[in-house]
Structure formats: C-alpha cells, structure tokens
C-alpha angles and dihedrals in degrees: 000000000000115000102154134054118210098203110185108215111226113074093345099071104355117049087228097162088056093058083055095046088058100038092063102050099044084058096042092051086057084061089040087055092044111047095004092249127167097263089201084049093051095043087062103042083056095049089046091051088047099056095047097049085045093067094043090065123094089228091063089100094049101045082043094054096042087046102250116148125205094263086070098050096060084056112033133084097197097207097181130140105245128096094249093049086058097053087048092057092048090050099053110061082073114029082057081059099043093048088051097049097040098048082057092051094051086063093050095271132142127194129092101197092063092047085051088046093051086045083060101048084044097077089034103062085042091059087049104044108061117160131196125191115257093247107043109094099043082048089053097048109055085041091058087060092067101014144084101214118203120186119224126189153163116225153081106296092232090051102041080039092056088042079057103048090045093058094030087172099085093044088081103053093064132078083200151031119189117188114197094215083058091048100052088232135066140207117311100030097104088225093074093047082046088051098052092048082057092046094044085036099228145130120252081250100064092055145104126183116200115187145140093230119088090178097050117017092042102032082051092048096040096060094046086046093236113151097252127201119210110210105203115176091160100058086239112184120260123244136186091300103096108200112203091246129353124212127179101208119047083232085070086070094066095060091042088051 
C-alpha cells in the first residue's frame, strides 16, 4: 500500500530546463544587441564552452556524483559547507567568465570585459525566470490530502535552496526535503533512496518514486526496489532502466494511484 511520494525537483516539478532555456536567450540577445551575433549560435558555443571547462575541473567527480551540470554552474554560488563546495565556489567566479568569452570568441569576438559582463546577467535572468509546470501545484495538492511527499534531489543545498525560495509555493506540500549535496551522495547511490525511507519512515513497499531521469530517479528506485514512475513528457527513448509505469502528464499519477 503506497502512502508516501518520492518527487525528484528538477523536470519533474520545476521546468528547470526551461529557466535555463531562458536564461540563456534574454542574455544572448545583450551580445546580439551589442556586436549583431546569432543569439542561438552563441548559446551553443557557451554551452559548449561550459561543458568542456566543466570536466577540466577537479570537482567534476564530485558534481558528477551530487548531481550538479555545467548550467548550474554558470549560475550557482554554492555556498555550502564541504571541501568540494568550496572549491566549487572558488571555481566558479572564473570558469562563468571563461564560458562566456570563450563562447564569444568562438564567434570571432574579442573582449573580455563584455564576456565577464554577460557571465554576470547570466545568473541574474536564471534567478528571474523560474518555471513550474502547469500542473504541478493542483497535482500536489490533492496528493497532499492522502499522501506523505518527500522531496528528492540532486544538487548543491544553496542552489536547490535558491530554486526553492524563487518558487516558495511548493515548499509548503512536503513533510520533507532531502538535497543530495547535504546528504554526501547523490541519485542513483541506493544509500540516499535508503535514507529517505528512514527519514519518511517507511518500508521500500509504501513508496513510490516519480522523476524525469531514467539514469538517476529509477535506477535509483530500482535498486532499492521502490515502485518508480518516469515522467516523460519528451517522449525520450527508453534504455536498459525499466521504471515500474511512465506518464507523460503529472495528472496521469492520479489515475495510477
């Protein structure tokens, strides 16, 4: 009998891919206005940029482990308290600059001060542009009616923390929110599906895990044998990870329930 619901953050409940999304075009279209460039072109060369520094840094293992990509990297201070946070912080400051330069240069432009400017809007029109899916709040709260919520998500504390504080509202529908960074392990490591059983205090039998990530929400699931849902509102191919039932709507959960 299920009694608690295990909803992972990212593209499950927050369009976060969206913010980025946005993000990204309202400070491509400064250097657009600036020097005429192709804003999509740009947003690619950066991202590309982005990525490649990402894996240079010493910290790679362990973002790769918490669960943090390279887009939130160019937007988050991680102000967390672990060895590998501060380096992070410290990290940063320069690898936002260098994306953003680079990503310039990469379109035949030149000035640093302007890459360093656009690594400054960047964070900026993140922290102002937080979607939620349509849905999200009217699921949450019939569910809260039956149901014990527990948040589950991969991330730095200070920057799933900040996510949280720009969209308050879904704060309120769960007993309780687990960060991986605060944790020391992230999705798919069985230990942080087995702490939040302890912390729900529930068996693997009375949950239920919901997430966009086959790679990270059901493997995670699966080898804590939790019944796992795959929310795939992209159509997204299947691979070898095998959730328990896929929707592609949250309203889909009611009926499954």
């Amino acid at each position: 009998m299920i009694n608690t619901i295990i909803f992972d953050l990212d593209d499950t409940l927050l369009w976060d891919k969206k913010s980025v999304k946005t993000a990204f075009e309202k400070t491509c279209q400064l250097a657009e206005e600036k020097y005429g460039v192709d804003p999509d072109k740009l947003e690619e060369a950066v991202r590309e940029e982005a990525r490649t520094l990402y894996q240079n840094y010493e910290t790679y293992e362990f973002t790769q482990m918490i669960g943090i990509n390279p887009f939130e990297g160019l937007w988050g201070n991680f102000l967390d308290d672990h060895t590998y946070f501060k380096k992070m912080a410290e990290i940063v400051p320069n690898y936002r600059k260098d994306a953003w330069t680079q990503g310039l240069q990469q379109l035949g432009i030149e000035d640093k001060e302007f890459g360093a400017y656009l690594a400054e809007q960047f964070p900026i029109h993140r922290k102002n542009s937080p979607f939620v899916y349509e849905e999200t709040f009217s699921i949450l709260e019939k569910l809260q009616k039956d149901y014990q919520l527990v948040m589950l998500t991969n991330g730095s504390p200070d920057l799933q923390n900040t996510k949280l504080t720009i969209t308050p509202e879904l704060n309120d529908f769960f007993d309780h929110i687990i960060i991986s960074g605060g944790f020391g392990k992230g999705k798919p490591d069985p230990s942080i599906f087995e702490h939040v059983l302890e912390v729900a205090d529930v068996s693997n039998e009375e949950a239920l895990m919901v997430g966009d990530n086959l790679m990270t929400d059901i493997l995670g699931a699966n080898r804590t044998r939790i019944k796992s849902v795959w929310i795939n509102r992209e159509d997204k191919e299947k691979n070898e990870v095998e959730p328990t039932y896929e929707i592609k709507h949250l309203e889909e959960l009611l009926a499954l329930l």
